[in-house]
N, C-alpha and C positions, 0 to 999 in steps of 0.2 A: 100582070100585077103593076098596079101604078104605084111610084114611089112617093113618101110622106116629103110637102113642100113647105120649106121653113121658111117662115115669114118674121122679117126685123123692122118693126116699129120704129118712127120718127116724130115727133112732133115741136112745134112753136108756136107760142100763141095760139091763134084758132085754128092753125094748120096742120096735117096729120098726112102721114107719108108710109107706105107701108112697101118694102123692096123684097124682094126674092132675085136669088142667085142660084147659077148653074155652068156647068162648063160653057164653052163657047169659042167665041173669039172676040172679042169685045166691044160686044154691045152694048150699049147702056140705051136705054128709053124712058123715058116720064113722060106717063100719059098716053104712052103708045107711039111718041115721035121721039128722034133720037135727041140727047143731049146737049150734039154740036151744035142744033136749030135751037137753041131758047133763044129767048130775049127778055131783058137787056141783056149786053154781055156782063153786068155787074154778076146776075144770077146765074148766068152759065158758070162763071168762077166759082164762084161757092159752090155750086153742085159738083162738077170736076174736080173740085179742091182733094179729097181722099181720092183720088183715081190717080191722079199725079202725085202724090206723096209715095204709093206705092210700085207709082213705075210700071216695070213690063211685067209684072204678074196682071194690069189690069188687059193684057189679050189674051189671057186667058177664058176670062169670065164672062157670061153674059149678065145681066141686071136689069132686072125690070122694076119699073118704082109708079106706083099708082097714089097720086097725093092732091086732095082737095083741101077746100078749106083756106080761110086769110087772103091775105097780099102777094105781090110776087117775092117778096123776100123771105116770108114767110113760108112760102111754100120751096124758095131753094133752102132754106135754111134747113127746114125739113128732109128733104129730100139728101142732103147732103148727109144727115143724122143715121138716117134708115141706109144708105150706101157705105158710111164707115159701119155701121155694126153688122150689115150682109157680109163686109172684105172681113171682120174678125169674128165673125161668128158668133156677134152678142148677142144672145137671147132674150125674152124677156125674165125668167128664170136665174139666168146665171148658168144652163146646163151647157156644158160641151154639144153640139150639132151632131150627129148621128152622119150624114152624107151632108159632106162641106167638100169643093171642090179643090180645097188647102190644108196641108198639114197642119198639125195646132202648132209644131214650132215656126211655121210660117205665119199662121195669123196670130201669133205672138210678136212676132216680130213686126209685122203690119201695126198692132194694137199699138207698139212702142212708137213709131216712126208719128202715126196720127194724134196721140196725146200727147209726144213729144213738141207738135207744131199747135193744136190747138184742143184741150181736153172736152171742149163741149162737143165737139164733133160725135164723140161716143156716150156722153152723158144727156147732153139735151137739154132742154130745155126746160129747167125747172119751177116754171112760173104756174102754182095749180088756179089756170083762168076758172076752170069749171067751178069751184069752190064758191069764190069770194063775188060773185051776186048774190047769193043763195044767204051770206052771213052781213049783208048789209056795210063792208067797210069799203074804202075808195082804194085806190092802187097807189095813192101816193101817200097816205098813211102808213104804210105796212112797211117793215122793214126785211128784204128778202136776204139772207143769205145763201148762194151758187156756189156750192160745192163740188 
C-alpha cells in the first residue's frame, strides 16, 4: 500500500513551487539537484533561509521541491514558500497533515520561529498576476494590500 503524498504549494509572480517532505536525513533538492549547488548565492539564501531558522530538526527531513516558471528570484522566493509550509505542515486547506514527519507542537513551534523572522515565508505571495490582464488595468494603478 502506498502512502498519500502531501504536496505544499509556493508561488511568486509567474513562479510556482510545489515541495513534499518525508523523513530522511537532510536533503533538500530543487529540481532534482541539491540546494547547496544553486546559483547565485543570493537565491541559495532565500531558499535555505527556513532550513536555518529551524535548525537541527532540518536532518531530519528530506525535501523535494519541483518549481518552474519566472526569474531566478522568483523561483527561490517560491521555493522558499513551499519549504516553510512542508516544515509546518501548511496545507492548502488549512487541515492538520495526516503523516507529517513533526509533531504539531513542533511545527507549531517551527510556524512561530519562521513568521517571527519573515511572515511571507508562509503566506506568499499575494499578488493575483493571473487576474489583472484579463480586466484590463496596469499594476501600477492598483493599490495592493499584503496581509
Amino acid at each position: 500500500m502506498t502512502s498519500k503524498v502531501e504536496l505544499y504549494p509556493g508561488q511568486r509572480k509567474s513562479s510556482r513551487a510545489v515541495a513534499t517532505i518525508a523523513k530522511g536525513s537532510g536533503k533538500v533538492r530543487i529540481n532534482n539537484t541539491p540546494a547547496e549547488l544553486i546559483t547565485p548565492d543570493i537565491a541559495k539564501e532565500m531558499v535555505l533561509t527556513p532550513l536555518t531558522l529551524v535548525g537541527d530538526y532540518r536532518n531530519r527531513v528530506d525535501i523535494n521541491v519541483q518549481v518552474h516558471g519566472g526569474g531566478f528570484m522568483g523561483r527561490a522566493f517560491a521555493s522558499a514558500v513551499a519549504i516553510s509550509r512542508a516544515l509546518t505542515g501548511q496545507e492548502k486547506g488549512g487541515k492538520d497533515p495526516k503523516e507529517h514527519p513533526f509533531t504539531k507542537s513542533v511545527r507549531e513551534d517551527m510556524r512561530k520561529k519562521i513568521t517571527e523572522y519573515d511572515r511571507h515565508l508562509l503566506s506568499g505571495d499575494g499578488l493575483p498576476v493571473g487576474i489583472l490582464p484579463f480586466i484590463g488595468v496596469e499594476l501600477h494603478f492598483l493599490e495592493f494590500r499584503h496581509y
